[in-house]
N, C-alpha and C positions, 0 to 999 in steps of 0.2 A: 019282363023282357031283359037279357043282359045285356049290357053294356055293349058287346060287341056286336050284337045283333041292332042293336037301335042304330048302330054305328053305319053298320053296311045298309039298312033302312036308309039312312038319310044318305049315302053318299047313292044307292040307286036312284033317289029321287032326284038326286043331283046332276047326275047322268042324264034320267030322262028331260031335266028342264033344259039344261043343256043341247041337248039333240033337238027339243022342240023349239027351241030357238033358233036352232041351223045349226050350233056350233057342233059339228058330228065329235064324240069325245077318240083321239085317235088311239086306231088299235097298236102303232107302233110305239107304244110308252116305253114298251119294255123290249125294244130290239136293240141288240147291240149290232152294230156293223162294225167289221173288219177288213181290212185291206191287209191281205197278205202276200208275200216277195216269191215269186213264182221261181225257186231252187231247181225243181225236178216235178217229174211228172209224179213224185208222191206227194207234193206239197199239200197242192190242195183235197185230197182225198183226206189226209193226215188233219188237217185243219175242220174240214168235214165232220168228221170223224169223235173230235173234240168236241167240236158245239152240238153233235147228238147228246152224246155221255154228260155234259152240261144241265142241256135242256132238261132231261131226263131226272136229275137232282134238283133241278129250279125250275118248276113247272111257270109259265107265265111269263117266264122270261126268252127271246127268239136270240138268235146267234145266227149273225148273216156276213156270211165268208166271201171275200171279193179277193180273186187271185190277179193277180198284176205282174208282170214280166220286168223285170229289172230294168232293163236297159229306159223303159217308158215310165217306170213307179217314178222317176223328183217330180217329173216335170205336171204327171197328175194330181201328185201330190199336191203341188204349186197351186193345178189351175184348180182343183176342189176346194182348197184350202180357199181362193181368192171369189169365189162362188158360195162361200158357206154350206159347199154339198161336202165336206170330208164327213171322213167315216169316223165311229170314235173312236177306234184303237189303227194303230195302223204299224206294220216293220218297216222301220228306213235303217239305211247306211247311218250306223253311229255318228259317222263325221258330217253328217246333213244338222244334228241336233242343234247346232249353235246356232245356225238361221233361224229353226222353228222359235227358239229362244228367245232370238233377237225381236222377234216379228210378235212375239207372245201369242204366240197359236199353242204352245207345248202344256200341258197340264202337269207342276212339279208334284213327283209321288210319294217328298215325305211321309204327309199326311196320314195317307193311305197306309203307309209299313210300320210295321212295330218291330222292334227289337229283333223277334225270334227272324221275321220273314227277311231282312234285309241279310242277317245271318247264314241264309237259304245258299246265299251265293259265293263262289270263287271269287277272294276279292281284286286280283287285277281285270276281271270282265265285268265288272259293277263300275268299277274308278270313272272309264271313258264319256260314261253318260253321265258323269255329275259334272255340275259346270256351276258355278259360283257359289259350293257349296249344298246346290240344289240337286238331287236325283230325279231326270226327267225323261229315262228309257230303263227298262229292263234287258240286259241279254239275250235275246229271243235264239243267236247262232255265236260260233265262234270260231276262229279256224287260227293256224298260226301255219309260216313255210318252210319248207326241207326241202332239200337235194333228194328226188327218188333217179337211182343209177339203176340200167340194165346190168346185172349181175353176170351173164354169160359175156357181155362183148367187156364188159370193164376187166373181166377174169383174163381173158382176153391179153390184155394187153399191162397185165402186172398188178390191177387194183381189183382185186378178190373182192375185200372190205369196201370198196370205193375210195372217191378221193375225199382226203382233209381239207385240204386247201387250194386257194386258186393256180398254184403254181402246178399241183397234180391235176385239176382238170384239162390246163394247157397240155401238161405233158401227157396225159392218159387223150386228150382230143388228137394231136398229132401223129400218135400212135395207130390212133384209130383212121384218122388221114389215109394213112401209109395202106391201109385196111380199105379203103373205098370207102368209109363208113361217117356219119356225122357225127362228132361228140355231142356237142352243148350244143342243147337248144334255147335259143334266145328271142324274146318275144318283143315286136317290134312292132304293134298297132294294139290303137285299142284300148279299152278300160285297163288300168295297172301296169300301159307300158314302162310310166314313170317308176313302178314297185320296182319290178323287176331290175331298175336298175338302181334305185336305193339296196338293193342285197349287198350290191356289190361297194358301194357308196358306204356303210354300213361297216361291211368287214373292214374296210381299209380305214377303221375309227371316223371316218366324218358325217355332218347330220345334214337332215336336211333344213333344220332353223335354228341359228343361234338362240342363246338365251335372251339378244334383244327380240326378238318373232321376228327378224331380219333372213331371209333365204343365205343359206349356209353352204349348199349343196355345189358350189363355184370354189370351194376351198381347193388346195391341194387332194387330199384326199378327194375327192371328188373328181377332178380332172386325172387323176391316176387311176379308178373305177371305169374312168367312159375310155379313156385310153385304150382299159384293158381290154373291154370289149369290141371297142372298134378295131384290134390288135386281132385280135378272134373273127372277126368276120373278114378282116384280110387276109388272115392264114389258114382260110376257107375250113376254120375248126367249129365253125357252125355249120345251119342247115342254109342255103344261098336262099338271100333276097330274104333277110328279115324282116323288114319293114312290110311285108305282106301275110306275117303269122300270129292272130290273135293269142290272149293265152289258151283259150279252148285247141288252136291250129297246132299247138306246142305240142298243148297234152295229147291230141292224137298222132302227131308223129310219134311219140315216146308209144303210145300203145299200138303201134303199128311197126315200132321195132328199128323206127326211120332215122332216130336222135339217140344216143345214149344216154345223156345226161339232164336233166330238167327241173328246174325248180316250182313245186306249187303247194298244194294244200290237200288236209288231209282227204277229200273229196276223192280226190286222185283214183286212191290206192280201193277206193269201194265201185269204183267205174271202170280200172283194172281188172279188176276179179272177176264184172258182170262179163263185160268185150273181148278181155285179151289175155283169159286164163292160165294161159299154158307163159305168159311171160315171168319171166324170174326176174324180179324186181327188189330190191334196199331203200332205205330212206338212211339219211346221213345229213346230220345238220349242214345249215348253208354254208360252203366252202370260207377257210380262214383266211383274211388278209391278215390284219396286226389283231382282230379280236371276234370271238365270237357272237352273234346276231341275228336274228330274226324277224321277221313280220308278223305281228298280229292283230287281225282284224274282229271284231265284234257288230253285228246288228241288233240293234235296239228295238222294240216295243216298246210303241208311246202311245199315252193316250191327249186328245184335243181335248181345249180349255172348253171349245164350244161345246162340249158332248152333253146332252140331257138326259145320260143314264150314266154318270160316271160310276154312281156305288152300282149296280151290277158290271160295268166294263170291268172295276176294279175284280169283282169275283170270279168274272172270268179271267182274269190276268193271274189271282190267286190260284187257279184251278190250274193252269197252264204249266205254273209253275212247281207244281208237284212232284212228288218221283216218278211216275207210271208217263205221265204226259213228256215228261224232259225227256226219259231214256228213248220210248216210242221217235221223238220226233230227231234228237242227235244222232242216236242210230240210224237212223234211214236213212236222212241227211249225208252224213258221215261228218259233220261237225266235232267240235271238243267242247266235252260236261262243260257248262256254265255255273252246276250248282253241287255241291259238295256231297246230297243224296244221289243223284245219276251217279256222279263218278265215281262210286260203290258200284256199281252192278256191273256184274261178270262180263257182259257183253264190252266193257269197256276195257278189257282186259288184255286184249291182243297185241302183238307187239307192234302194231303199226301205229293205233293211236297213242302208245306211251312211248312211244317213238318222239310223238308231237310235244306229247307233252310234260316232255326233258325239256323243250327248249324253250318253256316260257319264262323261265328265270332272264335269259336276254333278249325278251318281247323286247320289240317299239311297236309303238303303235300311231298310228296317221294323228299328226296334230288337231287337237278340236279349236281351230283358229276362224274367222272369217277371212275368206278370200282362200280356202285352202283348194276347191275343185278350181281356181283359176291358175294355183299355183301348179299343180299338178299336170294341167293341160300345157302349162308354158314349160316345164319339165319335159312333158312325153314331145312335144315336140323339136326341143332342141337335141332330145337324144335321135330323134329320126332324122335330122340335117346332120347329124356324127354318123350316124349308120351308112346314110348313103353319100356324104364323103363331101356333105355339099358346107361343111364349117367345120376348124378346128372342133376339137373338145372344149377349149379353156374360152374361146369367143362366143362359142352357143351358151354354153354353160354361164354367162355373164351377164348375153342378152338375156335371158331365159331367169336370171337373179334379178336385173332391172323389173322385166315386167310383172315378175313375182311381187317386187317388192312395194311394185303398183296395189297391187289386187288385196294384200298385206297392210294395205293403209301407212306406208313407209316412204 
């Protein structure tokens, strides 16, 4: 009898004492569960989709896909995580990672990567998920922000090319004024109202945290950003009643023809094409204060410490992270290659995503800090008392540094 025959011999019989014991041996050894970030309604078909193609090379092993809506993924995350029900792999918001860290829920994925695979990737969308040295998310999305202008109404009124800087959106908005028409759309509730005014924060050279981790975003440069826009919704060169237009509200004004001007992500320009075909649209880096800037964000895939199947989660993670699987899933998406095989292939070719990705050279990216979704909420809210006129710029912007610098451990 060989060796691996006597083998499997003694682990049935192991089985069977097992089971006559009661202890039923369980069939989910080999399931991996995932929690994935509900983008579009291709997400989950696309995740689907993978763990057939998976299954299908690793017989034995199950891939069980759980699609979750953003707005609701931390907070489930949270309550699974504190119930010992998480899943083993799971997409969160990059800047969520320091908590999992903190709390040692996160499984570091040295281990796991050798040389060639860590190589896999574009190295500023690797950087965010490493935190003290340790790699504890893979890039799963990535997106970074432009200026997309209506090409007809900006022609319109002098900017063919669109505007460089903020001094040409004022003046290409007033113009359009004169026209009945909204220039800039300006986004006023909601997840990333705080971004949307770091663009501007940004160009006009200031940060949002000094080099002590101290909220920065109260400087000069700062108060001259929110100025600017609160300047802008008095010379009614926005769309009226900001503070009631998510970023989603924005982007359907722009694809409705409603705003001229708008800042977001390259998602945009692939939900333009589907809805509002016949619009003649540009992408043009975010308008120039004293320097050029950008927002870029990355989502992470991680896997949990607790997971009982980490070497297949890993394989799956390996598989995912392929050529065929990257280009399938940033394509649909409309996200930016994370890994240096996607971003070969033709499909990434067009000038809209290489549009995007001129401008990572002056990425920032949201600080991997604790206390940072407090600091952000004390942000979006002091720009919504400047929008609706109910506090200076330089007083909100101070309180709004205080309580950051609460949340900041400062």
């Amino acid at each position: 009898m060989s060796l691996h025959a006597r083998a499997s011999l003694t682990l049935g019989k192991l089985a069977v004492a097992l089971t006559v014991a009661g202890i039923a041996m369980s069939a989910q050894a080999d399931t991996v569960r995932v929690t994935v970030a509900h983008y579009s309604d291709a997400t989950a078909p696309y995740f689907e989709k993978m763990a057939k193609e998976f299954e299908k090379a690793n017989p034995g092993t199950t891939i069980k896909i759980e699609d979750v809506n953003w707005d609701t993924l931390q907070q489930k995350l949270q309550t699974d995580i504190s119930g010992n029900a998480n899943a083993d792999l799971a997409i969160v918001g990059t800047r969520w990672l320091l908590d999992f860290v903190k709390d040692d829920v996160a499984e570091p994925l040295d281990g796991y990567m050798d040389a060639s695979f860590k190589s896999r990737f574009i190295g500023p969308f690797l950087a965010p998920s490493e935190i003290s040295g340790k790699t504890y998310g893979l890039p799963i999305a990535a997106s970074a922000r432009a200026l997309y202008y209506n090409k007809d109404q900006l022609a319109s009124v002098g900017y063919p090319n669109g505007p460089k800087t903020w001094n040409d959106v004022m003046d290409a908005s007033k113009k359009l004024k004169a026209k009945g028409m909204a220039g800039f759309g300006l986004q006023g509730k909601e997840i990333e109202t705080d971004v949307y005014y770091y663009y501007a924060l940004w160009t006009e050279g200031g940060d949002v945290l000094g080099k002590d981790g101290k909220a920065a975003f109260n400087s000069p440069a700062g108060v001259k950003a929110a100025t600017m826009y609160k300047q802008m919704i008095d010379e009614g060169l926005t769309q009226p009643g900001v503070t009631g237009y998510s970023r989603e509200d924005v982007q359907n004004l722009f694809k409705q023809g409603r705003v001229a001007m708008v800042i977001s992500a390259p998602f945009l320009a692939k939900q333009i094409k589907k809805e509002a075909p016949t619009l003649k649209y540009g992408i043009d880096p975010i308008p120039m204060g004293t320097k050029a800037a950008t927002y870029a964000v990355t989502d992470s895939i991680v896997m949990f410490k607790n997971s009982k199947v980490k070497k297949d989660a890993w394989k799956f993670l390996d598989f995912l992270f392929t050529k065929q699987p990257r280009v399938e899933f940033t394509s649909t998406e409309g996200f930016l290659p994370t890994t240096k095989a996607e971003a070969t292939d033709p499909v990434f070719n067009d000038p809209d995503t290489k549009a995007f990705v001129a401008l990572l050279p002056t990425a920032k990216f949201a600080p991997t800090v604790t206390g940072w979704e407090d600091t952000a909420k004390a942000v979006t809210n002091s720009m919504q008392s400047i929008y609706l006129g109910k506090a200076k710029p330089a007083d909100a912007l101070n309180d709004a540094a205080t309580q950051a610098n609460k949340a900041l451990g400062h």
